[in-house]
C-alpha positions as CSV (number, residue, x, y, z in Angstrom):
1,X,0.0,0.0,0.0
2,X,1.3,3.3,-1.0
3,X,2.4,5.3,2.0
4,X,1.4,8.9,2.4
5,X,2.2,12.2,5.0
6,X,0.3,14.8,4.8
7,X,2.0,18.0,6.7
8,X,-0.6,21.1,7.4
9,X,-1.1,23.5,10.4
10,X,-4.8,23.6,9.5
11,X,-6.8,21.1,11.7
12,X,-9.2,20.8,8.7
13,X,-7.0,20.4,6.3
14,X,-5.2,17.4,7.5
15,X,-8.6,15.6,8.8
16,X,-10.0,16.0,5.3
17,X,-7.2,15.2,2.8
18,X,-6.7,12.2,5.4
19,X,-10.1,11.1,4.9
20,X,-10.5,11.6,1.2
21,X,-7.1,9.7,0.2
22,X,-7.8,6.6,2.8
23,X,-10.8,6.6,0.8
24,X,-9.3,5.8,-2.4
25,X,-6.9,3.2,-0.6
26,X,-3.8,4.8,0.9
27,X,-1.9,4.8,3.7
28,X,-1.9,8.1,5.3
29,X,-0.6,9.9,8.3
30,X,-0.5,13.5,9.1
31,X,1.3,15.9,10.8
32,X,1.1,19.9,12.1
33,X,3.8,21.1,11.4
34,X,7.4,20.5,9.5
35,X,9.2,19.6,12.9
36,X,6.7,17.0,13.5
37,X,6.9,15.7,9.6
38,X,10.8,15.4,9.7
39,X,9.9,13.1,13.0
40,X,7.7,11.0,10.8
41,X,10.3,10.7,8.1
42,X,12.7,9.5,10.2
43,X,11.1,6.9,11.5
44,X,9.3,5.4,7.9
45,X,9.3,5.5,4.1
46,X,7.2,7.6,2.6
47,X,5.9,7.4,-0.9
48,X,4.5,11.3,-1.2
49,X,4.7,14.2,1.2
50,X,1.9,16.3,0.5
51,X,3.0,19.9,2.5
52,X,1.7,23.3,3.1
53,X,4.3,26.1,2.4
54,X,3.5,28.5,5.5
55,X,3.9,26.7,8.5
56,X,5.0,27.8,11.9
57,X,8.6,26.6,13.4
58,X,9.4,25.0,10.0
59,X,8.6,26.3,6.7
60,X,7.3,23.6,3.5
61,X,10.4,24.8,1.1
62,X,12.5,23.9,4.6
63,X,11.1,20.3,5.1
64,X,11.5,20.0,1.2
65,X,15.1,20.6,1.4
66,X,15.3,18.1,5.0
67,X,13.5,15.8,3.4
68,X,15.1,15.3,0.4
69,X,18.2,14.4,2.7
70,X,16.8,12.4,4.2
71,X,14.5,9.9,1.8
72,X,15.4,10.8,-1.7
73,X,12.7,9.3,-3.4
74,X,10.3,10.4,-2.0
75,X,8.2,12.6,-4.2
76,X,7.3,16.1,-2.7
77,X,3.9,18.0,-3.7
78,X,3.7,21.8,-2.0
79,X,0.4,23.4,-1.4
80,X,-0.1,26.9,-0.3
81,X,-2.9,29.7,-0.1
82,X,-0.5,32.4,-1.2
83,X,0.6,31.4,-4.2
84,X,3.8,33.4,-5.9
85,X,5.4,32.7,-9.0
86,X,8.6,33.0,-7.0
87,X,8.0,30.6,-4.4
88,X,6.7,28.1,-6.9
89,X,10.1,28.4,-8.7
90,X,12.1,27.8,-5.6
91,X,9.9,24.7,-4.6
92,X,10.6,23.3,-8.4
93,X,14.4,24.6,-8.1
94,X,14.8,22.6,-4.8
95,X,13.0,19.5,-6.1
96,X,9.4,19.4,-5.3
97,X,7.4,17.3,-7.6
98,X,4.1,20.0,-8.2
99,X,3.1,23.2,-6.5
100,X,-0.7,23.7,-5.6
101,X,-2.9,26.7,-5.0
102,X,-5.8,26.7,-2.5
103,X,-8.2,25.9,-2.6
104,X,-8.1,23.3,-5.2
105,X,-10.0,20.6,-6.6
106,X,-9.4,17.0,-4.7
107,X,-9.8,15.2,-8.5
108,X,-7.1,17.3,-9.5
109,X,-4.9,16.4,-6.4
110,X,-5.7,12.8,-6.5
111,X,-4.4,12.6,-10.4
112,X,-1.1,14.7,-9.5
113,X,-0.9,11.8,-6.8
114,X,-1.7,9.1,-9.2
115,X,1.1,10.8,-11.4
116,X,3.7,10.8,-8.9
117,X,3.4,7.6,-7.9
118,X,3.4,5.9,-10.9
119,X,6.9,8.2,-12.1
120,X,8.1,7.0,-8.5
121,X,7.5,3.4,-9.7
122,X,9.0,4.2,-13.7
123,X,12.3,6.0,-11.9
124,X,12.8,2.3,-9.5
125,X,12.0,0.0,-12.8
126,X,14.1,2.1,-15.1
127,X,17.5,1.2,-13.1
128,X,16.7,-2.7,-13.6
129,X,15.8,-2.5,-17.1
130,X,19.7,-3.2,-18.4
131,X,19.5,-6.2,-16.3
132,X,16.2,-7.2,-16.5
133,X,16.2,-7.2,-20.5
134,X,19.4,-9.6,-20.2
135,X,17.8,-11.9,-17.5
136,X,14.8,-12.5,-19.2
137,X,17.0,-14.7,-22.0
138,X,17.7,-16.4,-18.5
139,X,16.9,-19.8,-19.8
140,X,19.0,-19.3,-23.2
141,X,22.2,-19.0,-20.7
142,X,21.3,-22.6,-19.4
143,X,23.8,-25.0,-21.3
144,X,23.6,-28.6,-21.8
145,X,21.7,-31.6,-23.2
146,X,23.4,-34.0,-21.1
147,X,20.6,-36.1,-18.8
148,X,21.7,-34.6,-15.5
149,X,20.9,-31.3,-16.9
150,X,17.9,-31.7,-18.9
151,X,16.2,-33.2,-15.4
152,X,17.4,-29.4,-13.5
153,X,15.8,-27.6,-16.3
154,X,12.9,-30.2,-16.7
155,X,12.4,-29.1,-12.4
156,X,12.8,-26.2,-13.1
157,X,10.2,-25.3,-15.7
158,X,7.8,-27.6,-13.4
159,X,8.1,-25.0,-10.6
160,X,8.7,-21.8,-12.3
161,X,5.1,-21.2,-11.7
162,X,4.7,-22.4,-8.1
163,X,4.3,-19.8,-5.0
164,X,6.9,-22.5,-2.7
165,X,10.6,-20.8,-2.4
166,X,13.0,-23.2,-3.6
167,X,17.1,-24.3,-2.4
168,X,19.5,-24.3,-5.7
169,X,22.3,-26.8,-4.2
170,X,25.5,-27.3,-5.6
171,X,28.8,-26.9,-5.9
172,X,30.4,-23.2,-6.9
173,X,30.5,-22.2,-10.7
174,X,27.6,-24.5,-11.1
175,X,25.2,-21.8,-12.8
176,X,23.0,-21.2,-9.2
177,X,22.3,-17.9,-10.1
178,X,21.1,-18.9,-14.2
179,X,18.6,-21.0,-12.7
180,X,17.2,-18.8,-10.2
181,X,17.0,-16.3,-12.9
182,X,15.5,-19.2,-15.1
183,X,12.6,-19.3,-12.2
184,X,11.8,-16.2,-11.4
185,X,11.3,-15.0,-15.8
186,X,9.6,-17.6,-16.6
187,X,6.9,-17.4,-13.2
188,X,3.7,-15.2,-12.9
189,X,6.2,-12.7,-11.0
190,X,8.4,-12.2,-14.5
191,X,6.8,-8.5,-14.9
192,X,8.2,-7.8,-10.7
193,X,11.7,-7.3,-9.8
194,X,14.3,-9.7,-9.2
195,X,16.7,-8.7,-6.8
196,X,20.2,-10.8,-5.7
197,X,22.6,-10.4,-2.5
198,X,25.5,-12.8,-1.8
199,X,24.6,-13.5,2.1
200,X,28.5,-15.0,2.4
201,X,30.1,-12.0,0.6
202,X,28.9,-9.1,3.7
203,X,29.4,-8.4,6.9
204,X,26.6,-8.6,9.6
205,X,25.4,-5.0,10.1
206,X,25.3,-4.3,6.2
207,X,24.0,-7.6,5.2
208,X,21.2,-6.5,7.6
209,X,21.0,-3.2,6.1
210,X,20.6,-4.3,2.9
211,X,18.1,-6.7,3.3
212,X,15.8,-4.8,5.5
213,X,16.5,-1.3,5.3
214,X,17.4,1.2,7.9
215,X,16.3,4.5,9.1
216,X,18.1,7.5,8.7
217,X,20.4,7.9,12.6
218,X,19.9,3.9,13.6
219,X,23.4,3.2,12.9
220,X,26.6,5.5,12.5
221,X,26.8,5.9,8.9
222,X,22.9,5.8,7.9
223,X,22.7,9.2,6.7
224,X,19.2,8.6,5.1
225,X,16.3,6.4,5.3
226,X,17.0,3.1,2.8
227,X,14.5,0.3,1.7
228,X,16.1,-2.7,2.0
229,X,15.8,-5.4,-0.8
230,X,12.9,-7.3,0.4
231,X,10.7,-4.3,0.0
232,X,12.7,-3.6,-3.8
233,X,11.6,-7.3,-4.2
234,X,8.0,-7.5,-3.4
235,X,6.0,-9.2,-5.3
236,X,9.1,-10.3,-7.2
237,X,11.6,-12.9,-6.3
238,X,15.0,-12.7,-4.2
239,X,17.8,-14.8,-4.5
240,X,19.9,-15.3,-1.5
241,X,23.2,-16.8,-2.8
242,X,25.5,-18.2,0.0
243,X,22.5,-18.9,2.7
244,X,24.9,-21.1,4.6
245,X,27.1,-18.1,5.4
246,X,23.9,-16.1,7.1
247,X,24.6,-14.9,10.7
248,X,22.3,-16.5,13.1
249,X,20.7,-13.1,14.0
250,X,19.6,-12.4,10.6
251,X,18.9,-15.8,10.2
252,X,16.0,-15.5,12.9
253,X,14.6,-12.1,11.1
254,X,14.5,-14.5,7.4
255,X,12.6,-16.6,9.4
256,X,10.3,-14.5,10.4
257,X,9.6,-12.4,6.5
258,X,9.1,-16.6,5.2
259,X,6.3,-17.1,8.0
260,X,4.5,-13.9,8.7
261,X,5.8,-12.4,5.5
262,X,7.0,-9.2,7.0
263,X,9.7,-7.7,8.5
264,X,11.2,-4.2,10.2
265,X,13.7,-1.8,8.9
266,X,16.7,-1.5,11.5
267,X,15.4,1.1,13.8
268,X,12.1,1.5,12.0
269,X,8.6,0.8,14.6
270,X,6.5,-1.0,12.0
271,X,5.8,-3.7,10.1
272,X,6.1,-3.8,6.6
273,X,4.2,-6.3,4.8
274,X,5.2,-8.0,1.3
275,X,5.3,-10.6,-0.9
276,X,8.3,-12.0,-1.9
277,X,9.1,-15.5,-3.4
278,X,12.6,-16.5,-1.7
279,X,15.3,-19.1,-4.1
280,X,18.0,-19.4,-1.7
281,X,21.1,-21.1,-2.9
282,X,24.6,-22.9,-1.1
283,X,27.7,-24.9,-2.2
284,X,27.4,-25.7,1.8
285,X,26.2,-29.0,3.4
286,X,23.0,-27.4,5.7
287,X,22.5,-30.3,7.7
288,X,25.7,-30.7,8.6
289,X,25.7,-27.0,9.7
290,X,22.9,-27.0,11.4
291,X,24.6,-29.7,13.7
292,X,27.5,-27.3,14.6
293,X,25.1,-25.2,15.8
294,X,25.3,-22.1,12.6
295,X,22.4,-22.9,10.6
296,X,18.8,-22.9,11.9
297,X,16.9,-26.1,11.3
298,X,13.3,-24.2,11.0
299,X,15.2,-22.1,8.3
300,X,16.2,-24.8,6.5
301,X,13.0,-26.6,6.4
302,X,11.4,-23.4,5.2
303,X,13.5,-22.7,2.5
304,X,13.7,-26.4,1.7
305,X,10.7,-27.2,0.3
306,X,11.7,-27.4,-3.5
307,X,15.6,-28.3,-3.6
308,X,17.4,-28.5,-6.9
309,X,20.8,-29.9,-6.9
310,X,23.3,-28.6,-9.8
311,X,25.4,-31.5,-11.3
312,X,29.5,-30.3,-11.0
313,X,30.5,-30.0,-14.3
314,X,33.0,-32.9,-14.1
315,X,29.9,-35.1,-13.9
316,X,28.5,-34.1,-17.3
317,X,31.7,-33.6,-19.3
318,X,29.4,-34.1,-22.9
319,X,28.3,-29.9,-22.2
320,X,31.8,-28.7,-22.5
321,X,31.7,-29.0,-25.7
322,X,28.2,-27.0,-26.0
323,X,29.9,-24.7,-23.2
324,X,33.0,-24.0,-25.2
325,X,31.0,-23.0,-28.1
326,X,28.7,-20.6,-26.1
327,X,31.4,-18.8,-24.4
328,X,33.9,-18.3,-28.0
329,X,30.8,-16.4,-29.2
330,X,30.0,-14.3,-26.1
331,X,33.7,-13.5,-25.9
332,X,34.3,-12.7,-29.6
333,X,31.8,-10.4,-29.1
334,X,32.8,-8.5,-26.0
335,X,36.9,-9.0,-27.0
336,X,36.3,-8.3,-30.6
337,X,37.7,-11.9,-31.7
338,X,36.9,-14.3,-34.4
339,X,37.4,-17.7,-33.1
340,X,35.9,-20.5,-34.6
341,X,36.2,-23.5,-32.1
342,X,38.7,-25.6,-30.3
343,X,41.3,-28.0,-31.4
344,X,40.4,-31.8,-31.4
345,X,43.7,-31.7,-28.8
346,X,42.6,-28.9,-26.7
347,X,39.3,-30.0,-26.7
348,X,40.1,-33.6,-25.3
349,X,42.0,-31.7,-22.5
350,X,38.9,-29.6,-21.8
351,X,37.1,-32.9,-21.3
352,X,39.6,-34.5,-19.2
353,X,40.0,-31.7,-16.5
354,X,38.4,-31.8,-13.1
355,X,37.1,-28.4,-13.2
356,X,37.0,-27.8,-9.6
357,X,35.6,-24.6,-10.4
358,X,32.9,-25.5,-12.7
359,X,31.4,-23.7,-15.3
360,X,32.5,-20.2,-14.0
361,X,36.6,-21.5,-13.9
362,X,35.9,-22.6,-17.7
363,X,34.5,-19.3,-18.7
364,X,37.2,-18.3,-17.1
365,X,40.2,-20.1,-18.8
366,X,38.4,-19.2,-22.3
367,X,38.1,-16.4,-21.8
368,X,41.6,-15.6,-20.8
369,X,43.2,-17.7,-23.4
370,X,40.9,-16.1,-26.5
371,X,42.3,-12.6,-24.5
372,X,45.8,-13.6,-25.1
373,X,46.0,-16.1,-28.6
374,X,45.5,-14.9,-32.0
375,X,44.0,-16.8,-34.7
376,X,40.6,-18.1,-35.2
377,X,41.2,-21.8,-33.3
378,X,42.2,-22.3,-29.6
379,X,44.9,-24.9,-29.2
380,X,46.1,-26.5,-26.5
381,X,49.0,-24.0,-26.0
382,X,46.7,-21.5,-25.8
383,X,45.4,-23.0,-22.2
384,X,48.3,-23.1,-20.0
385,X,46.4,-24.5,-16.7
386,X,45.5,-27.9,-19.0
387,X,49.1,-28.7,-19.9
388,X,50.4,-28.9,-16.1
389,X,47.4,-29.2,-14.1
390,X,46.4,-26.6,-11.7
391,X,49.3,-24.6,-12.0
392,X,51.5,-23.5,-15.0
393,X,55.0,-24.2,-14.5
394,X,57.5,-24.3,-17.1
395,X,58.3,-27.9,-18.7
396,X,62.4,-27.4,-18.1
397,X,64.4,-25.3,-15.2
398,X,66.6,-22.7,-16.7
399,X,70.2,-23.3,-16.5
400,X,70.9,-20.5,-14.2
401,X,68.5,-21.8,-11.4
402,X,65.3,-21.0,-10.1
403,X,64.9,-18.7,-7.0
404,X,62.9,-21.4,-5.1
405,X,61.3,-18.6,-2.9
406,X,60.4,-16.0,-5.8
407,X,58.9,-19.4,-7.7
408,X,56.9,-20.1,-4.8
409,X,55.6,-17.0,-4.6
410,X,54.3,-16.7,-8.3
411,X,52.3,-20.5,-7.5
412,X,50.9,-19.3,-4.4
413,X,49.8,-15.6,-6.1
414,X,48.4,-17.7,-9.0
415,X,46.5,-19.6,-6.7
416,X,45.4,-16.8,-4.6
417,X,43.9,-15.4,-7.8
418,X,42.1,-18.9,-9.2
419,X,40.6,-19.6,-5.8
420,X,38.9,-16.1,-6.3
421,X,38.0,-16.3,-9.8
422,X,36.8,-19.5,-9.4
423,X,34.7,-18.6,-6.4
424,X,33.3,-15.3,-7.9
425,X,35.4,-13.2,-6.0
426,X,33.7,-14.6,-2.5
427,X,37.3,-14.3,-0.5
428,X,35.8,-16.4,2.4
429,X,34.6,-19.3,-0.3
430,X,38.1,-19.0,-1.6
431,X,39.8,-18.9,1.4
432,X,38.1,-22.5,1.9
433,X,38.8,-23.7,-1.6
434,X,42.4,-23.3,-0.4
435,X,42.0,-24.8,3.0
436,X,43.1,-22.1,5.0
437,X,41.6,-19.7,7.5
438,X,40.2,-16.8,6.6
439,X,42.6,-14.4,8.1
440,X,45.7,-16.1,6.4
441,X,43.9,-15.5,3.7
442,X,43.7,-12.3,4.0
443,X,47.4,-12.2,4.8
444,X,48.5,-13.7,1.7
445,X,46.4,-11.3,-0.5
446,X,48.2,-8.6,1.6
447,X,51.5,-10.3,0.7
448,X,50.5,-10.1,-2.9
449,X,49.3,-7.1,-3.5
450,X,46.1,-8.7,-4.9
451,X,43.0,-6.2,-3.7
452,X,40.2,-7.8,-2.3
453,X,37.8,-6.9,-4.8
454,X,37.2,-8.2,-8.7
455,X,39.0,-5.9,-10.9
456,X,36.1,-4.3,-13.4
457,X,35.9,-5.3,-17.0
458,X,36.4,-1.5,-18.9
């Protein structure tokens, strides 16, 4: 329900502009003045602030300008009994969204409300239309004819159109986030937003912050009032990648948006209410975290009601060469190559390798071997990691020597890096895919001068 303030020192005016917009179905609260209206915004979201210009303690054009610090998108509609051509071009200068003279015709108000929210709802679906338009070929991205993936996609179209919320298992690189994508376009929510949030790859008090929301002044740093993603989300799908790596606190609050299907923004008083369809996904074993104690078992069972387990790739090796061909014609495009294929050679190699990463390390390696060959065929030279295994190392020792040290050092950088490519650049995933703790992991990137971010692709 579209949430509305309506800020007037006139008894009258408030009680009826209350009465006649509840009437046609939104939420409204008022206030007296602009002291008591900056109170309200900083404790909830507001869709529209409908505000008199001449108020005592706080003028309208000053709670325009505090309230646009406060909750940017708001819209802002100024009314006033003294109408001036100047003050109307200050109120449009500083951001309001119309400027009304009294008395005035509620049709007429009710359409410029109409108006603003439905801009307030274009300006939100705008920023995901990039995305969206490439997720909605969601299913196109799904390779393979092998059995093992023609029964995930067969599950998948099955359940597309279900309400239940659904746990995407398997290893990392496997495609989770393809198939949650595959879900959500091609369910009755496809038209809604589809929002996405790596639970493993935040700390606590954000992760909390950007699921939820916050209001402006509950924690150092929240310099505004934020929706969180659930309320972004609703009547659209999220996808929680990395569930397994949820702190229990926030656990309990998932818990409670799955059964009563709302939630409260951190410091916020109410409840908001919406309706989300959750695909959680983890390259975690649940069960065996809920028995050290770091997974809830009511979570799980909530979340579990559909699984889907992704096949590694290692266990349907007849994609690669589906996969190869996929990814030579995305990359020509975005490197501005013209490779055909992949040598019978190379190709045999491709098929032979464990691909502990999965799909994403293979991307990956084509992608840095078209990057760095010339020609119109990949050959095996071309992929250095398939010629020695994990690690490239050269096929003779020069006859000066080796520094044993500096060598080591180049191995243990390379592997830095891999780990992170092939975990998506989730450093605490890749600190496990190395088998070592987290904060000589963080060391060793230190050491290396690798930053802990994915560089961008310019």
């Amino acid at each position: 329900m579209e949430k509305i303030l309506v800020v007037d020192n006139e008894k009258n005016m408030r009680d009826l502009l209350s009465f006649t917009l509840k009437k046609k179905g939104y939420f409204v609260e008022t206030a007296e003045d602009g002291e008591m209206a900056m109170e309200s915004l900083s404790r909830e979201i507001y869709d529209v602030v409908l505000t008199d210009v001449r108020m005592p303690r706080m003028s309208g054009l000053t709670l325009l300008q505090k309230a646009k610090e406060v909750s940017p998108e708001t819209i802002i509609i100024m009314m006033t009994a003294y109408a001036s051509t100047e003050s109307a071009v200050e109120a449009m200068k500083e951001g309001a969204y119309d400027y009304l003279t009294k008395p005035f015709q509620f049709d007429a108000i009710q359409m410029i409300i109409q108006n603003a929210m439905e801009r307030r709802r274009l300006k939100r679906e705008n920023r995901q239309l990039k995305e969206e338009l490439k997720e909605r070929a969601a299913f196109s991205q799904i390779i393979g004819t092998s059995p093992p993936m023609q029964k995930v996609l067969e599950r998948v179209k099955k359940i597309s159109e279900s309400l239940s919320n659904v746990l995407i298992l398997g290893e990392s690189g496997t495609g989770k986030e393809l198939i949650a994508r595959a879900i959500h376009f091609n369910s009755f929510r496809r038209d809604s937003p589809f929002v996405t949030i790596n639970c493993g790859a935040l700390p606590e008090p954000l992760l909390e912050s950007e699921l939820f929301g916050h209001i402006k002044g509950s924690f150092t740093g929240a310099v505004s009032n934020k929706e969180g993603l659930f309320e972004v989300a609703d009547h659209g799908s999220i996808f929680l990648d990395e569930i397994g790596d949820t702190p229990l606190s926030i656990q309990v609050k998932l818990l409670r948006v799955l059964q009563e299907k709302m939630f409260r923004r951190i410091g916020g008083t109410k409840d908001i209410q919406v309706d989300v369809r959750i695909i959680a996904a983890t390259n975690q074993d649940l069960k065996k975290r809920i028995a050290e104690g770091a997974f809830r078992s009511d979570l799980f069972y909530r979340l579990d009601v559909i699984p889907i387990v992704l096949p590694p790739l290692r266990e349907h090796p007849e994609d690669i060469p589906l996969l190869s061909e996929f990814f030579i014609k995305r990359f020509n495009t975005t490197l501005g190559k013209a490779f055909k294929g992949v040598a019978p050679d190379a190709m045999a190699a491709l098929m032979q390798h464990p691909w502990r990463g999965n799909i994403r390390e293979m991307q990956n390696l084509i992608e840095r071997a078209m990057a760095l060959s010339s020609g119109d065929i990949l050959f095996l030279g071309d992929f250095e990691t398939l010629q020695s295994g994990e690690v490239a190392v050269s096929q003779s020792m020069p006859k000066e020597g080796v520094n044993l040290e500096d060598a080591i050092g180049k191995i243990e950088k390379q592997l830095l890096l891999q780990a992170l490519e092939e975990t998506g650049w989730v450093k605490q995933e890749a600190a496990r895919r190395l088998h070592i703790n987290f904060r000589s992991f963080r060391y060793r990137l230190k050491k290396h001068g690798i930053h802990a971010q994915r560089p961008s692709e310019d």
